[in-house]
VOSEMAR-453601 format. One record per residue (C-alpha): x, y, z; residue number from 0. Coordinates in steps of 0.05 Angstrom, whole numbers, plus 32768, in hexadecimal, padded with zeros to 4 digits. Example, Ala and Ser with C-alpha at 12.3 -4.5 7.8 and 13.67 -1.06 7.14 Angstrom:
// residues 2
{rec {80F6; 7FA6; 809C}; 0}
{rec {8111; 7FEB; 808F}; 1}
***
This chain:
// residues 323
{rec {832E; 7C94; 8016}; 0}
{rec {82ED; 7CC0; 801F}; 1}
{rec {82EA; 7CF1; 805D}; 2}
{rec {82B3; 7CD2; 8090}; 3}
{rec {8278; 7CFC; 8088}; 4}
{rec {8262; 7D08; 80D8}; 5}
{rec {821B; 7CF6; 80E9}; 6}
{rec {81E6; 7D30; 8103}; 7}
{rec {81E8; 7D35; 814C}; 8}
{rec {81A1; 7D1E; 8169}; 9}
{rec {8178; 7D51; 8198}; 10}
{rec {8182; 7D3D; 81DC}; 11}
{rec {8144; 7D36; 81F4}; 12}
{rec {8127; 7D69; 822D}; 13}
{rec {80F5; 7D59; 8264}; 14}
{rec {80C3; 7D8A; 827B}; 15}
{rec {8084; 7D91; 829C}; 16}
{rec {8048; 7DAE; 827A}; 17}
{rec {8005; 7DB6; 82AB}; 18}
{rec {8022; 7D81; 82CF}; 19}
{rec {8031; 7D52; 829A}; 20}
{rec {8077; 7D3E; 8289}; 21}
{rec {808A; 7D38; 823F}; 22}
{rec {80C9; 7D33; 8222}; 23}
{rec {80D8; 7D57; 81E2}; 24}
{rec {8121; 7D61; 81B9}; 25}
{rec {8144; 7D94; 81C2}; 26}
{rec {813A; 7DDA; 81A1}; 27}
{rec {80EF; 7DD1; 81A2}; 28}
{rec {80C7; 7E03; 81BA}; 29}
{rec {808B; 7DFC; 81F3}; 30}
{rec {8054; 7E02; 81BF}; 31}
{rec {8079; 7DC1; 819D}; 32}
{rec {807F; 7DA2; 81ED}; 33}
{rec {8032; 7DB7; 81EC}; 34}
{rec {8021; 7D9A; 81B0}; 35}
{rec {8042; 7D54; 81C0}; 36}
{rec {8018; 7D4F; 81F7}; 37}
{rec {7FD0; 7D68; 81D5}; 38}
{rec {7FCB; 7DA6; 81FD}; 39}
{rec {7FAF; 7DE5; 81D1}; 40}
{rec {7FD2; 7E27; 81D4}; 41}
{rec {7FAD; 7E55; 81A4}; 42}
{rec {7FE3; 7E7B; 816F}; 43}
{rec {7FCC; 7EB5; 813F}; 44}
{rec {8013; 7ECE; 8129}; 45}
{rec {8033; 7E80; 812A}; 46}
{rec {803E; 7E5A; 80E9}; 47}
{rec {8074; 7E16; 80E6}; 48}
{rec {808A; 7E36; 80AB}; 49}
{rec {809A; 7E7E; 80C4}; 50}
{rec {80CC; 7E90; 80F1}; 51}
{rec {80A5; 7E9F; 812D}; 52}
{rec {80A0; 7EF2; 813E}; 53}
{rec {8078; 7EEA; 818A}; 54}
{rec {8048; 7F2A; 8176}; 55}
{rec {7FFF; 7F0C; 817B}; 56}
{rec {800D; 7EF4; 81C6}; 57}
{rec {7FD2; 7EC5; 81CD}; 58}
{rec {8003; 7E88; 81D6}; 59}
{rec {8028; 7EA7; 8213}; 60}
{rec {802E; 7E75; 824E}; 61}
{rec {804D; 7E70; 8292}; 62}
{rec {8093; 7E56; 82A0}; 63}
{rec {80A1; 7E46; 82F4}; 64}
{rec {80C9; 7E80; 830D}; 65}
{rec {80C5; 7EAE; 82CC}; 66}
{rec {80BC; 7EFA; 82CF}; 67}
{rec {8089; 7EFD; 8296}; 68}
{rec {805F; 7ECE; 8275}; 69}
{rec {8088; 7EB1; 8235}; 70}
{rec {806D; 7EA5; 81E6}; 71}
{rec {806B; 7E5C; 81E9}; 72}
{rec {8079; 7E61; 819A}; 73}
{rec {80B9; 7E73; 81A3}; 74}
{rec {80D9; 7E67; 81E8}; 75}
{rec {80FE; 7E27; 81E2}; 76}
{rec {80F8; 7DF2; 8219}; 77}
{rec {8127; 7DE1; 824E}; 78}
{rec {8138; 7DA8; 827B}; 79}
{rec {8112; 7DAB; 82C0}; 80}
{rec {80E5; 7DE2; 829F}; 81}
{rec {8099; 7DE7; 82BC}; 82}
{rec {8063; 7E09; 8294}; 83}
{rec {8015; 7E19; 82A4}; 84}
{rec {7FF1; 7E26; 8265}; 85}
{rec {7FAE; 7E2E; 8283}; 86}
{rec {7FBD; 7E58; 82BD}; 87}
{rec {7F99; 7E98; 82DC}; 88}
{rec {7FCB; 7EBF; 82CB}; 89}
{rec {7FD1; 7E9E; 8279}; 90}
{rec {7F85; 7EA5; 8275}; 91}
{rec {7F81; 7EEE; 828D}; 92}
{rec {7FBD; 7F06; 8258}; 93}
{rec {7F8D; 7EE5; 8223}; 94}
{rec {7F58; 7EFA; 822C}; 95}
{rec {7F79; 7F4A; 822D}; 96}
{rec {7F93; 7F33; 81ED}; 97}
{rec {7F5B; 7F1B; 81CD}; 98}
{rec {7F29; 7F50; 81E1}; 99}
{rec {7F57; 7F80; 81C6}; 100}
{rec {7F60; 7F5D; 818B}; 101}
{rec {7F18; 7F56; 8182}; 102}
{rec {7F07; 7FA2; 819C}; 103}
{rec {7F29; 7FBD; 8153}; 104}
{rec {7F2E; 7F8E; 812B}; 105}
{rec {7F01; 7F6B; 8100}; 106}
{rec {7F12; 7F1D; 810D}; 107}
{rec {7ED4; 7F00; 80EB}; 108}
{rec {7EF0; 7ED1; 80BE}; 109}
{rec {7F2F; 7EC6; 80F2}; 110}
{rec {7F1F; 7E81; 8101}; 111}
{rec {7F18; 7E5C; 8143}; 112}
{rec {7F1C; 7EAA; 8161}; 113}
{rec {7ECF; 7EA6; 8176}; 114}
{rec {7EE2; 7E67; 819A}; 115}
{rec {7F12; 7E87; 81C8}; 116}
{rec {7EEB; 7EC2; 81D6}; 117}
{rec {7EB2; 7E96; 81EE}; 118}
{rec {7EF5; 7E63; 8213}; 119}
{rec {7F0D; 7EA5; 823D}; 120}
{rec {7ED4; 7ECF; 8245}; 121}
{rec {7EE6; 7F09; 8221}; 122}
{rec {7EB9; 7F45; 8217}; 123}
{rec {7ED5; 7F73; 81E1}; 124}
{rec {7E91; 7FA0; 81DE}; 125}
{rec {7EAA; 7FBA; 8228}; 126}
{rec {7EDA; 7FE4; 8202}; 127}
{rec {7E99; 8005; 81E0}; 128}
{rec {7E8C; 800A; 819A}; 129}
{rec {7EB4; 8009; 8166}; 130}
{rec {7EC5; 804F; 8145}; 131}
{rec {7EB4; 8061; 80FC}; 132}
{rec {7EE6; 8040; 80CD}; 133}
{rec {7F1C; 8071; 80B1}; 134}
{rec {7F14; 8088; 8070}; 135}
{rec {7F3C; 8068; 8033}; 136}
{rec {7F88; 8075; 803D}; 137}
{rec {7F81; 80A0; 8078}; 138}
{rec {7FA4; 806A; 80A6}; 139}
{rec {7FDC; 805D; 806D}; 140}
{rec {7FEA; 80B0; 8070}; 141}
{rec {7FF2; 80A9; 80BE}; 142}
{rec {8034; 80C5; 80D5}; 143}
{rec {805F; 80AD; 810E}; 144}
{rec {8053; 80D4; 8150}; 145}
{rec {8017; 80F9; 8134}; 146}
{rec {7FDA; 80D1; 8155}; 147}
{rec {7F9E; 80F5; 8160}; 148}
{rec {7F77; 80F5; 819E}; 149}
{rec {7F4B; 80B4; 81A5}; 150}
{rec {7EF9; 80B8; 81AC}; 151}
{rec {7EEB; 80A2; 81EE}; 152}
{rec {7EAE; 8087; 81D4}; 153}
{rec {7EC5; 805C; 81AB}; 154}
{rec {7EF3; 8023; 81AC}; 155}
{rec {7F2F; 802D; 817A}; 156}
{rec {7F33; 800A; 813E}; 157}
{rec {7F52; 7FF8; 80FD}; 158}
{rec {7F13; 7FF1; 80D5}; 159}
{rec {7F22; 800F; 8087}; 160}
{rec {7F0C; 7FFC; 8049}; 161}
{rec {7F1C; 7FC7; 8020}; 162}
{rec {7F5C; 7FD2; 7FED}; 163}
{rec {7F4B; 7FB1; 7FAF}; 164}
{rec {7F7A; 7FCA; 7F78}; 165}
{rec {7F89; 7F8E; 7F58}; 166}
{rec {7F63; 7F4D; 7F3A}; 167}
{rec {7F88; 7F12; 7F63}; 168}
{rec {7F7F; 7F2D; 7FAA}; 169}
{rec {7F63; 7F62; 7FE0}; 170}
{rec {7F7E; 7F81; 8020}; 171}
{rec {7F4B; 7F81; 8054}; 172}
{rec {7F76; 7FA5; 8087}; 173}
{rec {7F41; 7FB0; 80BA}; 174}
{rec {7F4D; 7F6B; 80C6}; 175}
{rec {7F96; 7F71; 80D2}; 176}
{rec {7FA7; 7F59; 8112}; 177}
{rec {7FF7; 7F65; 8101}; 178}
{rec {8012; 7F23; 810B}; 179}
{rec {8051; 7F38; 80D9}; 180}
{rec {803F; 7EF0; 80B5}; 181}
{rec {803A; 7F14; 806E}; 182}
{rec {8071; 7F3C; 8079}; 183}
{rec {80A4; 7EFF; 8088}; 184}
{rec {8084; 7EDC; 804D}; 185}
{rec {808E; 7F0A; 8020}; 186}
{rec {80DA; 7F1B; 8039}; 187}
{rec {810D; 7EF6; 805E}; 188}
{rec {80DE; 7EB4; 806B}; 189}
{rec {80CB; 7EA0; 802B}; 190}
{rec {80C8; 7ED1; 7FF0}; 191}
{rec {80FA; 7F05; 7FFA}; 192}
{rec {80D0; 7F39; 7FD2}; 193}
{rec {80C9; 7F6A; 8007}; 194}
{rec {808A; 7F84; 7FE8}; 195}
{rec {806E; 7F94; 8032}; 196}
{rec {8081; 7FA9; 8076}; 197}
{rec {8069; 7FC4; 80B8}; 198}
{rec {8064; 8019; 80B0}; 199}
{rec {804B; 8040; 80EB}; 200}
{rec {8053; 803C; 8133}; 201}
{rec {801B; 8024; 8170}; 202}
{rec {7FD8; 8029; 8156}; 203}
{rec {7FEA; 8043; 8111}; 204}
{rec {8010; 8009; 80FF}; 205}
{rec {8001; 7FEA; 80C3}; 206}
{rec {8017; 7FBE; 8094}; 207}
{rec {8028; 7FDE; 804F}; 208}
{rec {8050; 7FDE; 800D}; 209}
{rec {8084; 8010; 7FFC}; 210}
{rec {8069; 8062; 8004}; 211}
{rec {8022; 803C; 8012}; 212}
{rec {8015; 803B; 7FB9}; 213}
{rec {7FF2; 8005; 7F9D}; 214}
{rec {8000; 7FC1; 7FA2}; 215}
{rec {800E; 7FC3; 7F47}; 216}
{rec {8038; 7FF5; 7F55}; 217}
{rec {805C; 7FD3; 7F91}; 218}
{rec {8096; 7F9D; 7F89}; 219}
{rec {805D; 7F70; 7F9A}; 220}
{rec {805C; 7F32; 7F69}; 221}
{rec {801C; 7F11; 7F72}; 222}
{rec {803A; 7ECA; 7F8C}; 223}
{rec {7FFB; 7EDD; 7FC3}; 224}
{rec {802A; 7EAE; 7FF9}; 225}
{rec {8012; 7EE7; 8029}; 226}
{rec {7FD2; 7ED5; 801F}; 227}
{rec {7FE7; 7E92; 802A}; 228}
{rec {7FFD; 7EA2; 8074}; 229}
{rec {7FC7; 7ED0; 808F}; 230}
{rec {7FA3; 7EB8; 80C7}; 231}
{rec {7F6B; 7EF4; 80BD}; 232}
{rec {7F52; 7EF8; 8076}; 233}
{rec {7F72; 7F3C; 807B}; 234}
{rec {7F91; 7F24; 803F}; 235}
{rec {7F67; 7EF5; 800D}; 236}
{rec {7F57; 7ED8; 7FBF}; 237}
{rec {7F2B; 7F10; 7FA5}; 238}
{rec {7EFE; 7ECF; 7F8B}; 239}
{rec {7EF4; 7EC4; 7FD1}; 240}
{rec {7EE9; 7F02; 7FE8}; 241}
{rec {7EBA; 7F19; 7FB9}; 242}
{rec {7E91; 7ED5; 7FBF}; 243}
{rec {7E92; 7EEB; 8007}; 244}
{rec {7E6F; 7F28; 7FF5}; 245}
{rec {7E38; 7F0A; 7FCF}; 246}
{rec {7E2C; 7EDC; 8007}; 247}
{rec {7E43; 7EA7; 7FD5}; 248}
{rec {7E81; 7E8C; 7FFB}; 249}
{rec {7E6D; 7E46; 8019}; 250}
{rec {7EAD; 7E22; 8037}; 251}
{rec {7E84; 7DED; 804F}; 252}
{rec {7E6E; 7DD4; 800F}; 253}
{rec {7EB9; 7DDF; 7FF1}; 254}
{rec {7EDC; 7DA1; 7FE7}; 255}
{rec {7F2B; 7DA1; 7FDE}; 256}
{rec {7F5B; 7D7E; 7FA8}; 257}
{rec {7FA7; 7D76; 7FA6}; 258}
{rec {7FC6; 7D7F; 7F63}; 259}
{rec {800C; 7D8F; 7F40}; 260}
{rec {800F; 7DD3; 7F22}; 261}
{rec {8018; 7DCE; 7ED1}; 262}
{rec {803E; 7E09; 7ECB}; 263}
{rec {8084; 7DEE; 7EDC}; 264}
{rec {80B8; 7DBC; 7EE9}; 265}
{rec {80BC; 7DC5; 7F3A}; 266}
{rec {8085; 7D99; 7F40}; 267}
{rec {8058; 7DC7; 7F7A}; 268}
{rec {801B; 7DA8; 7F97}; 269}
{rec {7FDB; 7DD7; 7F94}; 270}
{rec {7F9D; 7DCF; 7FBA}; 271}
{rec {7F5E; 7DE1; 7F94}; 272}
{rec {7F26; 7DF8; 7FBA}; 273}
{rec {7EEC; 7DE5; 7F93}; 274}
{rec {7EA2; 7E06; 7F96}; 275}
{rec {7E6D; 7DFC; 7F72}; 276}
{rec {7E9C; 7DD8; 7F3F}; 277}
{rec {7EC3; 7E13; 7F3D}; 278}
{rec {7F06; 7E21; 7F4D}; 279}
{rec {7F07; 7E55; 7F81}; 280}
{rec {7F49; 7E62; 7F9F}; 281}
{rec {7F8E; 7E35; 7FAA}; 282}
{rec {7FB6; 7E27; 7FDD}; 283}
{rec {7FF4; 7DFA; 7FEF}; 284}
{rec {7FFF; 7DD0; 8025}; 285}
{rec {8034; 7DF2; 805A}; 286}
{rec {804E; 7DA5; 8068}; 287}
{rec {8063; 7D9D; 8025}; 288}
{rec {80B1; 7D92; 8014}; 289}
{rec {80B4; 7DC0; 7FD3}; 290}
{rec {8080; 7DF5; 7FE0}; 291}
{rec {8079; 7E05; 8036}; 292}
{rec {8033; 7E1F; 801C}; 293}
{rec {8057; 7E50; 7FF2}; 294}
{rec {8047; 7E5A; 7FA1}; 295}
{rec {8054; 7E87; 7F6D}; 296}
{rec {801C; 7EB8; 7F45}; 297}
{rec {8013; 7E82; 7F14}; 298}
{rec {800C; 7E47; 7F41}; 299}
{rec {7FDB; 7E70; 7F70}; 300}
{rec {7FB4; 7E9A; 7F42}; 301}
{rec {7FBC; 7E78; 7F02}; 302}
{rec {7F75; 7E4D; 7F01}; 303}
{rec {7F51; 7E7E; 7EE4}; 304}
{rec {7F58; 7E5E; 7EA1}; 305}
{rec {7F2F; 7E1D; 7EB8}; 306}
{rec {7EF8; 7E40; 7EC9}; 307}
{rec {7EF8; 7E80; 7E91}; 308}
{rec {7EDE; 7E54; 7E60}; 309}
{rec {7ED4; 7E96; 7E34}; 310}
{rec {7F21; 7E9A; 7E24}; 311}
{rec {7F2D; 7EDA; 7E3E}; 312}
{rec {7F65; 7EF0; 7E59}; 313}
{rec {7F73; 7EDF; 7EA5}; 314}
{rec {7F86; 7F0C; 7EE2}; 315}
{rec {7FC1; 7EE9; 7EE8}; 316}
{rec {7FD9; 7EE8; 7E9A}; 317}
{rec {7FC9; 7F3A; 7EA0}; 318}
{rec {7FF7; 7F3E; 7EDD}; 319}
{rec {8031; 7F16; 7EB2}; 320}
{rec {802B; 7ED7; 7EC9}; 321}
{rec {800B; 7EB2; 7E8C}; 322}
***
């Protein structure tokens, strides 16, 4: 006679109060899920379902009754009797700090919904003053630990830099970076387990780069672009898109988007194909998808080219070994 197999336990669930609505979620969930149940809208910059949650953006904090400090509701898990003010003086003033110095170095143009909450909690990142001349190229990446240089008091810090683009599939804007670690648990532990990237440098000279700061062809980098996938900035995006961008060309408004199966293998991952002009210009993955999570690999995420290079020649993706 077979063993009986025991059933999974259920989640008990836990009541709480959130702004003075009760909500009852299971058990394990965090106060952004509790928050979430009940409509309420905690902005997230370094939160993704998908990641395991790292709590370094800080725009989600929130206040728990009788806590020291306000808590990332992200990643603090709820408990029975808990109360929690999402809206509170206290919330509101800690983001709008955040945000305006967020937006006082670093460029957070095409970080969507940002504008919104600058406008939501008053922030005024000019107060800081103006932003100081970028750096030149690979003068942050040569910054040593415990070496900083005296700051400009006329100018407001920043990470401003230009553009990396050493490759055909994608660029690294990091003047954009906001260092919400997403790329950097994508590409290791998370999801990938490349460990083509991490976090070098210490307070305002972090940054994120590859190994010895060399190129990303000459990095253990392997194009599956699943950190592009994850960035909330377009610190790190489809070179397509970027230089459409450039020329003014990039129109997301008049994109439309179709779900697919890639043709390349067996495992059967959906793509989404944003379309433009009847073009092909970059593809994603939904992160709510059972086989993929949003995550690809170089051929299922760069390997369109061919649709569109009617010419035959060969495409970024075959060059980089992946045809």
């Amino acid at each position: 006679m077979s063993a009986l197999v025991p059933l999974a336990k259920r989640p008990r669930p836990v009541e709480l109060t959130i702004d003075g609505a009760t909500v009852r979620v299971p058990e394990g969930s965090t106060i952004l899920d509790a928050c979430r149940t009940l409509g309420i809208s905690v902005p997230t910059l370094c939160y993704l379902g998908t990641l395991h949650p790292v709590n370094v953006c800080r725009v989600c904090v929130v206040e728990v009754q009788d806590a020291r400090v306000l808590v990332p509701a992200c990643s603090r898990a709820v408990e029975p009797g808990m109360v929690v003010k999402t809206d509170s003086e206290r919330v509101r003033h800690s983001r709008k700090m955040v945000l305006e110095f967020l937006a006082s170095s670093v460029d957070l143009s095409t970080t969507a919904d940002v504008e919104r909450w600058l406008g939501e909690y008053g922030c005024r990142p000019a107060r800081y003053g103006p932003p100081a001349p970028p750096a030149a190229a690979g003068a942050r990446d040569a910054a040593q630990p415990g070496r900083h240089q005296e700051p400009d008091p006329e100018f407001a810090a920043t990470v401003a830099q230009p553009v990396k683009v050493d490759n055909d599939l994608y660029i690294r804007d990091y003047g954009k970076c906001i260092l919400c670690y997403k790329c950097v648990e994508a590409c290791g532990t998370d999801h990938q387990n490349t460990f083509a990237i991490a976090v070098a440098g210490r307070g305002f000279d972090a940054r994120i780069s590859t190994e010895l700061a060399v190129p990303l062809p000459d990095s253990a980098c392997v194009y599956c672009g699943n950190c592009i996938a994850v960035c909330p900035t377009g610190a790190l995006m489809f070179k397509s898109e970027h230089d459409r961008r450039a020329a003014g060309q990039w129109n997301e408004a008049a994109q439309r988007q179709v779900d697919t199966i890639c043709p390349y293998c067996g495992v059967g991952c959906t793509l989404t194909l944003h379309i433009q002009d009847d073009e092909i210009v970059k593809v994603t993955s939904p992160y709510d998808h059972d086989i993929t999570r949003g995550n690809l690999c170089i051929k299922g995420r760069f390997g369109w080219r061919y649709v569109t290079n009617r010419d035959g020649s060969e495409t970024a993706a075959e060059t980089n070994g992946g045809g």
